[in-house]
C-alpha positions in Angstrom: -25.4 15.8 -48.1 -25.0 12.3 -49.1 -22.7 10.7 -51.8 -25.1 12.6 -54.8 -23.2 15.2 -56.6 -25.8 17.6 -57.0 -23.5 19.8 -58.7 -23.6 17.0 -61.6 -27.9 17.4 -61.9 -27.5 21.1 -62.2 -24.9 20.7 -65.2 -26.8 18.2 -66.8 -29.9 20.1 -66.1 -28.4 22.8 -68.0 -26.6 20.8 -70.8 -30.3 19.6 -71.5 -31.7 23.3 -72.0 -29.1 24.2 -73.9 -29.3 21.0 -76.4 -33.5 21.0 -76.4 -32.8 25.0 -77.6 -29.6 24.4 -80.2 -30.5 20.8 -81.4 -33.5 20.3 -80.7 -33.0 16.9 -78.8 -34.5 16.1 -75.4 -32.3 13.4 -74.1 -32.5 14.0 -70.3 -35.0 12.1 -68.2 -35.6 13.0 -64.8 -37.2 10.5 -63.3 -34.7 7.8 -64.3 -31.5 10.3 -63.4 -32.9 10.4 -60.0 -34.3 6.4 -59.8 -30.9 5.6 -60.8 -28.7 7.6 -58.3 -31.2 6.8 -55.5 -31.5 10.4 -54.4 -33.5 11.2 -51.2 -36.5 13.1 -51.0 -33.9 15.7 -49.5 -32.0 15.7 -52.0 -34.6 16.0 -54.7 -36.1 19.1 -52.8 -33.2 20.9 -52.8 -33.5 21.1 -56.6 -36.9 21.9 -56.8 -36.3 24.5 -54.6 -33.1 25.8 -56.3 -32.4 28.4 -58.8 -32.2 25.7 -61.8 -35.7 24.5 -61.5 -36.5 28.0 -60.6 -35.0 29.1 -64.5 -36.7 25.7 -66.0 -40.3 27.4 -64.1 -39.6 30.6 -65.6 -38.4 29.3 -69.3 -42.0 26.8 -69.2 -44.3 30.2 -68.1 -42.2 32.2 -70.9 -42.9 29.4 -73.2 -46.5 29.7 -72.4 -46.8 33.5 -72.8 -45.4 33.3 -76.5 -47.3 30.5 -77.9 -50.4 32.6 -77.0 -48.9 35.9 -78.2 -49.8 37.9 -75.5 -45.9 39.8 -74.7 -44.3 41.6 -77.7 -40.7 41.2 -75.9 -41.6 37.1 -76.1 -42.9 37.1 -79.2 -38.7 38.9 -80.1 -37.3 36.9 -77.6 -38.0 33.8 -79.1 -38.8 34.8 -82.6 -36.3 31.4 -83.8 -38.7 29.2 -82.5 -42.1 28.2 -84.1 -45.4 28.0 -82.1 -44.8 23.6 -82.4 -41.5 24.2 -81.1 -41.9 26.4 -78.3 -45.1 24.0 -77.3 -42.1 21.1 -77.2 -40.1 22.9 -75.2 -43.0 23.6 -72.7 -43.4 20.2 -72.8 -40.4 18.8 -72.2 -39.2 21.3 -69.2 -42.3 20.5 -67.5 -42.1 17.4 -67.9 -38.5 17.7 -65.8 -40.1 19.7 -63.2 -43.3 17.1 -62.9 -40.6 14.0 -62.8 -38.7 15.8 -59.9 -42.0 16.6 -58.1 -43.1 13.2 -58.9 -40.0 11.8 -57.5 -40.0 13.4 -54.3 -43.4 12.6 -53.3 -42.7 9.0 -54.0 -40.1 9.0 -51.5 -41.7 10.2 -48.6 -40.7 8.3 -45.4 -42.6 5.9 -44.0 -44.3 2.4 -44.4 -44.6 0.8 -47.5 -47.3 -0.6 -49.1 -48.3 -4.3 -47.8 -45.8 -3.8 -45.0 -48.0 -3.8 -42.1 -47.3 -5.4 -38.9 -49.7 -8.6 -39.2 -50.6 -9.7 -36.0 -51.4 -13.3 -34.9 -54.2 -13.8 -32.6 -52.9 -15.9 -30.0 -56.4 -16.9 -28.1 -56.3 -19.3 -25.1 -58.4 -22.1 -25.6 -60.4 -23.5 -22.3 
């Protein structure tokens, strides 16, 4: 791996759950985390594929369930949080998950746009 301490993302990812849940402040932004540190598409799919967005997938899909009412052990689980809350939540660890996917796909190799070898037509006149 690069010079990206992916260890950092996960904490910060974390720290962010944690302060959304406690607080009630979203602070983190993905996209700009990742813009900033110019991490590679590499990089950026080895969080989406590890356990942390794996927990911010679950905790969105439990967010889901409750708001609509449909599991009793949800509905206990998060009986501290109000419907608008829970929604926010949704909302905002999507919105990581969506920034990271965004990101990645943005950075797939190749050309970029407007980059194309131009070629000058070199005819012989007679």
């Amino acid at each position: 791996m690069s010079q990206i301490n992916t260890h950092e993302l996960y904490e910060l990812v974390d720290r962010a759950i944690d302060s959304a849940f406690a607080d009630d402040r979203y602070i983190f932004k993905m996209y700009d985390y990742l813009k900033l540190g110019k991490w590679t598409r590499r990089d950026t799919q080895e969080f989406i594929e590890s356990p942390t967005a794996a927990r911010l997938s679950e905790l969105v899909m439990d967010l889901e369930t409750y708001t609509k009412g449909k599991d009793k052990f949800l509905k206990e689980a998060y009986a501290h949080l109000t419907k608008q809350q829970a929604k926010k939540l949704k909302t905002y660890f999507y919105g990581m998950l969506e920034d990271s996917w965004k990101y990645a796909a943005e950075r797939k190799p190749g050309r970029k746009p407007g980059t194309k070898n131009k070629t000058t037509s070199r005819r012989k006149t007679k």
